[in-house]
C-alpha positions, -999 to 999 in steps of 0.1 A, spaced: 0 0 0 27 25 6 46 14 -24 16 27 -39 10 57 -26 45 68 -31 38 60 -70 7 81 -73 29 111 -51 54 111 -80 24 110 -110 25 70 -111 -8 53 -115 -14 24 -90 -34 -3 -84 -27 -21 -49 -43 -50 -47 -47 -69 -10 -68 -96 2 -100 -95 25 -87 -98 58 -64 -68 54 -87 -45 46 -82 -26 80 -45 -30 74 -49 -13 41 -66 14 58 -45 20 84 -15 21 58 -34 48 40 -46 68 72 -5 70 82 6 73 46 -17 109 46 -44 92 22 -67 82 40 -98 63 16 -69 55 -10 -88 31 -30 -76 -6 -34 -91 -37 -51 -95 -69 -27 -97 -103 -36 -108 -135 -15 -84 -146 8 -58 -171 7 -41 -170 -23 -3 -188 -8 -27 -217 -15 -42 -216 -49 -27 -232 -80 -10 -214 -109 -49 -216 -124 -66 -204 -92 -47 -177 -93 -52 -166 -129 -89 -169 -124 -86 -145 -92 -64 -120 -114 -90 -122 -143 -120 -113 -115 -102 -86 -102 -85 -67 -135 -120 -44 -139 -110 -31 -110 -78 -28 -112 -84 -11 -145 -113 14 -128 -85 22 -101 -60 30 -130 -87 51 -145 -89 26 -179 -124 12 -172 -134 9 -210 -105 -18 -212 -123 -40 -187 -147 -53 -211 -121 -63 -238 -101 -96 -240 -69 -97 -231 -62 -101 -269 -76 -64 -276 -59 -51 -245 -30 -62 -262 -36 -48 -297 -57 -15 -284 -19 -10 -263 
């Protein structure tokens, strides 16, 4: 989370992305960082757990938010072929 706060400081567009049971971590990382309500996507948690595919699924349910939070929304309903070719 601070990673990512320091990137949108310096202009850099960010996207942290945590899982559900740090949510008040994520907070409390903002709220000390100076931003507090710095918006972040969540997933389910655990992911230490999940196969190679579990985890691509997880990534695929989570990128229109990622994409909202990078301020690219009209790329979330594109596949990843035209993400690719639209650059």
């Amino acid at each position: 989370m601070a990673d990512a706060i320091r990137f949108e400081e310096v202009g850099v567009p960010a996207a942290p992305i945590i899982t559900e049971v740090f949510r008040a971590t994520a907070d409390a990382m903002a709220q000390t960082q100076g931003m507090p309500g710095y918006p972040y996507a969540v997933i389910p948690h655990p992911i230490s757990s999940l196969s190679p595919e579990e985890v691509r699924q997880r990534a695929e349910q989570v990128l229109p938010e990622v994409l909202r939070l990078l301020g690219v929304e009209e790329a979330a309903g594109e596949e990843p072929h035209e993400r690719a070719a639209n650059g």
